[in-house]
Backbone as a chain_set.jsonl record, in Angstrom:
{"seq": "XXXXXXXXXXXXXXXXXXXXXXXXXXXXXXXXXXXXXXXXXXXXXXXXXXXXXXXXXXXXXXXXXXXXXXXXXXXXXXXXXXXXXXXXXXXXX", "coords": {"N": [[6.453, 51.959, -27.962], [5.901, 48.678, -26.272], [5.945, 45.285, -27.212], [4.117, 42.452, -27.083], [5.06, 39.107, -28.078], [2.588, 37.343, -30.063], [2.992, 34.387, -30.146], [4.643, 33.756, -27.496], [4.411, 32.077, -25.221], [4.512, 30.003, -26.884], [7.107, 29.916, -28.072], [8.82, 29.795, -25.488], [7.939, 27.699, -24.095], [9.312, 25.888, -25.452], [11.454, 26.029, -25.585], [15.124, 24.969, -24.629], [15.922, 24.406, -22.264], [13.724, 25.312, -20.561], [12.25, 22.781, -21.312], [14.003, 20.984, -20.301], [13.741, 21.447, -17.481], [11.198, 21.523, -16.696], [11.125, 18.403, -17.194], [12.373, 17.143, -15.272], [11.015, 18.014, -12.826], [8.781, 16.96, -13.307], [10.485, 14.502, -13.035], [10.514, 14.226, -10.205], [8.333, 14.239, -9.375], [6.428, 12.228, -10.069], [8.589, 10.49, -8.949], [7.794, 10.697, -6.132], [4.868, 10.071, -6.036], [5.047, 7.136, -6.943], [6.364, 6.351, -4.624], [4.443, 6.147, -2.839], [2.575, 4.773, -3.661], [4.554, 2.341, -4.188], [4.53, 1.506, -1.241], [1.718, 0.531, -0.453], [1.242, -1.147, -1.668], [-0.84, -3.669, -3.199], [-1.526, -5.451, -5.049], [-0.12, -5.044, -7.18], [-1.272, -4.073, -10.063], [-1.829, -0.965, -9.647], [0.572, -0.175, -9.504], [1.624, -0.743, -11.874], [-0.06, 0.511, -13.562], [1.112, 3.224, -13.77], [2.353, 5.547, -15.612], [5.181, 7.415, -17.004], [4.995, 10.153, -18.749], [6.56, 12.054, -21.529], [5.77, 14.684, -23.973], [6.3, 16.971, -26.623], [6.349, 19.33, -26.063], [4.659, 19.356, -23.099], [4.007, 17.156, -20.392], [3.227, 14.37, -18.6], [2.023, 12.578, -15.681], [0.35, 9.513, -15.288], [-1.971, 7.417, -13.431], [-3.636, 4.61, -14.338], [-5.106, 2.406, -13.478], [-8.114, 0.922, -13.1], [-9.278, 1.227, -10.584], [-8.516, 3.035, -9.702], [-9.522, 5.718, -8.31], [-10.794, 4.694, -6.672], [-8.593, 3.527, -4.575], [-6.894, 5.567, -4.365], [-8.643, 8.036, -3.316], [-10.165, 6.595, -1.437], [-12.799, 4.024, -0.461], [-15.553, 2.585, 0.346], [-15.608, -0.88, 1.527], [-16.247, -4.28, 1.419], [-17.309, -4.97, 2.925], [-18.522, -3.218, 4.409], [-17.077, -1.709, 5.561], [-14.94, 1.636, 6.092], [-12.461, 2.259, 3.503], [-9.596, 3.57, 3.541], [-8.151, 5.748, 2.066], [-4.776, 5.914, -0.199], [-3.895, 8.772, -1.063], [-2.42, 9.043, -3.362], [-2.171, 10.869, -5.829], [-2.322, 13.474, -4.432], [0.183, 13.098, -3.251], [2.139, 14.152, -5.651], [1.971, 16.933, -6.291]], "CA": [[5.633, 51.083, -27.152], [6.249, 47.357, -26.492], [4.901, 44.59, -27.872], [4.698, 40.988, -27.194], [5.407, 38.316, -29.199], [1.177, 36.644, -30.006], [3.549, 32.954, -29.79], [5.258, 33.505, -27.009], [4.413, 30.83, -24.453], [5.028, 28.386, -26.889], [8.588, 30.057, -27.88], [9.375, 29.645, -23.923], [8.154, 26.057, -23.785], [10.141, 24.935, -26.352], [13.246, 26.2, -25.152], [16.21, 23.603, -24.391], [16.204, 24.795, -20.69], [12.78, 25.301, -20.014], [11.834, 21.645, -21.282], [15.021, 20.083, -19.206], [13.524, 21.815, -16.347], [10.043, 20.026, -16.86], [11.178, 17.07, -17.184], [13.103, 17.079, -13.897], [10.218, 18.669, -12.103], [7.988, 15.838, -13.401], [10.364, 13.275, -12.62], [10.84, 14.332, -9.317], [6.788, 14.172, -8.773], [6.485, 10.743, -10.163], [9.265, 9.418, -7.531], [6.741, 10.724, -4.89], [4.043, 9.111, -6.481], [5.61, 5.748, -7.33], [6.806, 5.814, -2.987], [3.231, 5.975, -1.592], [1.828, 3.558, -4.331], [4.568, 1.085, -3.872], [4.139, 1.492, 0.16], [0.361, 0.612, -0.697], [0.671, -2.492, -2.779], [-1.733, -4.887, -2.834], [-1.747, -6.91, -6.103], [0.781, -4.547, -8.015], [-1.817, -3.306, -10.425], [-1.774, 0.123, -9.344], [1.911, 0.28, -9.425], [2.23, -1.173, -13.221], [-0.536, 1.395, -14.746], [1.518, 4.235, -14.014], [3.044, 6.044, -16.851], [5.579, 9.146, -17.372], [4.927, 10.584, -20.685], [7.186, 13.817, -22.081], [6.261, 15.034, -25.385], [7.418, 17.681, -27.054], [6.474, 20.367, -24.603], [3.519, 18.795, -22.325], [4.578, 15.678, -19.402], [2.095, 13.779, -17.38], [2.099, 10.861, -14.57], [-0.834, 9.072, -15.303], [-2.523, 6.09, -13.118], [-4.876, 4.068, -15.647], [-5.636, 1.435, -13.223], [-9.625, 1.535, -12.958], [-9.579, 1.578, -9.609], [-7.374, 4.306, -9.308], [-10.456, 6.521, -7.764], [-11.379, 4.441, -5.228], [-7.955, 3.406, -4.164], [-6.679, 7.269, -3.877], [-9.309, 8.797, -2.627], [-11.062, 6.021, -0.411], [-14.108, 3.69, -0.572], [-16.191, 1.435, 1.226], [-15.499, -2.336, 1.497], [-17.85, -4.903, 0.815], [-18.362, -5.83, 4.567], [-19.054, -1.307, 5.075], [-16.093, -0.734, 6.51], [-14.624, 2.812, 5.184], [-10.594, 1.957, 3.383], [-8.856, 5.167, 3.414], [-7.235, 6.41, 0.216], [-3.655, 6.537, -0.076], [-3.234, 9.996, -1.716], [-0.787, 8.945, -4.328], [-1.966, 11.764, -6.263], [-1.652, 14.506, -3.62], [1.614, 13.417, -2.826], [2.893, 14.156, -6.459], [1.517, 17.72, -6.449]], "C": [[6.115, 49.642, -27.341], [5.424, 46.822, -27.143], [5.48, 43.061, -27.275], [4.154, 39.948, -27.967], [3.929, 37.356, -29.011], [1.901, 34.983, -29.5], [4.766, 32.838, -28.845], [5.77, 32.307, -25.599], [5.041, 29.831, -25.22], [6.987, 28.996, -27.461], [9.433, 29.591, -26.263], [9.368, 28.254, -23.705], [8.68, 25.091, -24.237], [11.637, 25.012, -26.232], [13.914, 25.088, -24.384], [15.58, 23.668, -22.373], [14.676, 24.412, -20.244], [12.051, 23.507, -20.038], [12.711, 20.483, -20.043], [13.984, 20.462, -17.836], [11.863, 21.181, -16.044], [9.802, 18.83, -16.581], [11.554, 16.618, -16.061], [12.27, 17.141, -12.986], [9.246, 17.356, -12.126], [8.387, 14.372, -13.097], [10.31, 13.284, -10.892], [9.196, 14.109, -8.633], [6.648, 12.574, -9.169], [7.404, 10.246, -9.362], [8.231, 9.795, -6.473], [5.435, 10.186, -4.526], [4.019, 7.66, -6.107], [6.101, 5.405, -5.928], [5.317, 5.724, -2.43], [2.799, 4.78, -2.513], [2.672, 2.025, -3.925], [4.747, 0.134, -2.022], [2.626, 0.922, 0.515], [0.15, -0.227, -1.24], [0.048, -3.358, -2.587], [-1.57, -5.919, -3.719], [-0.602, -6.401, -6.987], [0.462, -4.055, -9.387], [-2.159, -1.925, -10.715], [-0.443, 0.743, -10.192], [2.659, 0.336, -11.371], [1.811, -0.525, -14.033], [-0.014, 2.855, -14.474], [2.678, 4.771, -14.731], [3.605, 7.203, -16.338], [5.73, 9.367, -18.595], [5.793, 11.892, -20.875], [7.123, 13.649, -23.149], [6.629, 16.023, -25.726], [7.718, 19.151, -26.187], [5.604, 20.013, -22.926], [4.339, 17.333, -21.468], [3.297, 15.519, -18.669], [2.574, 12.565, -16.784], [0.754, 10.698, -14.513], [-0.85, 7.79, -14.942], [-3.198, 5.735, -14.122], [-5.523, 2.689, -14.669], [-7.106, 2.183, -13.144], [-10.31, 1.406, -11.454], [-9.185, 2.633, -8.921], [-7.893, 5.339, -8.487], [-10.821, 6.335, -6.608], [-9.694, 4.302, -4.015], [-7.092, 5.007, -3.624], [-7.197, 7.915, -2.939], [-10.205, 7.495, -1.161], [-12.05, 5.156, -1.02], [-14.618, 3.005, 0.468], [-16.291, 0.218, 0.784], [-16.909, -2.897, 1.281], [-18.715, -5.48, 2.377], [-18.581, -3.802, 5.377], [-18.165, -1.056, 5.875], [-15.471, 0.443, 5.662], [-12.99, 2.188, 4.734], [-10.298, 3.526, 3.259], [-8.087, 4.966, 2.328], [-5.863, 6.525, 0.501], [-2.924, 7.716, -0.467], [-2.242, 10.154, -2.527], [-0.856, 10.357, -5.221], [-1.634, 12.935, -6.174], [-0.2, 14.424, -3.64], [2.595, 14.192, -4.592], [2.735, 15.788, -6.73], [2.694, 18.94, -5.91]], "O": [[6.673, 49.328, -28.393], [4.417, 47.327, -27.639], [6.622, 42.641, -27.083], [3.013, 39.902, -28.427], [3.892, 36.635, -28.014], [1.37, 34.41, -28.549], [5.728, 32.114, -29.104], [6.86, 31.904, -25.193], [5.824, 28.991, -24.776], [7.954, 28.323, -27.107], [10.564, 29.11, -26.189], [10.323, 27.603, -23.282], [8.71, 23.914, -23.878], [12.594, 24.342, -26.619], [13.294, 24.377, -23.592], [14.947, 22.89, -21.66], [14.436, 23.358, -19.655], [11.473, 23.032, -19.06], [12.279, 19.609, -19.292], [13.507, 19.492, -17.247], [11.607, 20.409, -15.12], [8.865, 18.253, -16.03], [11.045, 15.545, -15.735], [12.51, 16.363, -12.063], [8.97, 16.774, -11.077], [7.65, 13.399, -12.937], [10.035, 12.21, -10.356], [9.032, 13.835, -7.444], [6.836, 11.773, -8.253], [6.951, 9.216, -8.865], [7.823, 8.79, -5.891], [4.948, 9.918, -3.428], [3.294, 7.093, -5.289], [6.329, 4.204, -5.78], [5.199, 5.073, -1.391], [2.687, 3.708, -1.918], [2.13, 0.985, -3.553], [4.944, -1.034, -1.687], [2.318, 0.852, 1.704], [-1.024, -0.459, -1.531], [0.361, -4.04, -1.611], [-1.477, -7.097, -3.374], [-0.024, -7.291, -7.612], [1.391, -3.63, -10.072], [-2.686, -1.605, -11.781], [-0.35, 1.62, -11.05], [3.566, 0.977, -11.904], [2.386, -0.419, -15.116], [-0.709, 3.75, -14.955], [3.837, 4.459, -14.456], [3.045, 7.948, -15.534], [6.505, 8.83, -19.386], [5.483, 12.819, -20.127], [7.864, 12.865, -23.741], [7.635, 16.314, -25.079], [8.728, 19.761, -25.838], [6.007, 20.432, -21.841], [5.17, 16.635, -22.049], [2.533, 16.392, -18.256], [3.341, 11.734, -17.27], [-0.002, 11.449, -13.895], [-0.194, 6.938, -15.542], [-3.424, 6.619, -14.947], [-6.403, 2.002, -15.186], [-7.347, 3.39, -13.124], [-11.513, 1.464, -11.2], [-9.477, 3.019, -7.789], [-7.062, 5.998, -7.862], [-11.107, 7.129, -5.712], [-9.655, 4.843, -2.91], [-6.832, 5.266, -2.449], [-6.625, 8.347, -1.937], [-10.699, 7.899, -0.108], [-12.28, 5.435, -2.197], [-13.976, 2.898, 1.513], [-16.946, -0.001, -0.236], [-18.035, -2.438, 1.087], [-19.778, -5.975, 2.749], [-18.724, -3.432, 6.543], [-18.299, -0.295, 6.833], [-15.473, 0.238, 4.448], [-12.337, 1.666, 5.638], [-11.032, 4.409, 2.817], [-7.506, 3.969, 1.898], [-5.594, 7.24, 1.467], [-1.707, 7.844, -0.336], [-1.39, 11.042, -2.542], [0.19, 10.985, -5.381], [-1.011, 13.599, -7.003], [0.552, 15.35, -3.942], [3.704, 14.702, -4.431], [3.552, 16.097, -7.598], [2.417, 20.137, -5.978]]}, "num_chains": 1, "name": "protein.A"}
């Protein structure tokens, strides 16, 4: 009978290959990102709190601005008009 290995995800995610291939994948989503945001600039805020992190198996593209919610997805102005969201995060998906 087989068996598989209880640590095998993280054997796989630690592999040379599999991390190269990560990293590529993630930078290739952050350029898609980083084109609608800087198509979208207003003050350049947006554009400066976004990070690419790779540690040892795990990557993220993280906004940190604190508007990052409204500007994405949408809000309403201060005179009630609706702004539409630019979807920076969709696009990176």
């Amino acid at each position: 009978m087989a068996t598989v290995r209880p640590d095998l995800a993280s054997v796989v995610a630690h592999m040379p290959g599999v991390k190269r291939a990560v990293r590529r994948i993630l930078n290739e989503r952050a350029a898609r990102i980083r084109a609608v945001v800087a198509a979208h600039r207003d003050t350049g805020a947006l554009s400066s709190s976004l990070t690419v992190r790779t540690n040892r198996v795990d990557s993220t593209v993280t906004l940190e601005d604190p508007a990052v919610v409204a500007i994405n997805y949408g809000h309403v102005a201060a005179d009630g008009r609706w702004v539409e969201g630019i979807h920076a995060l969709e696009a990176g998906l």
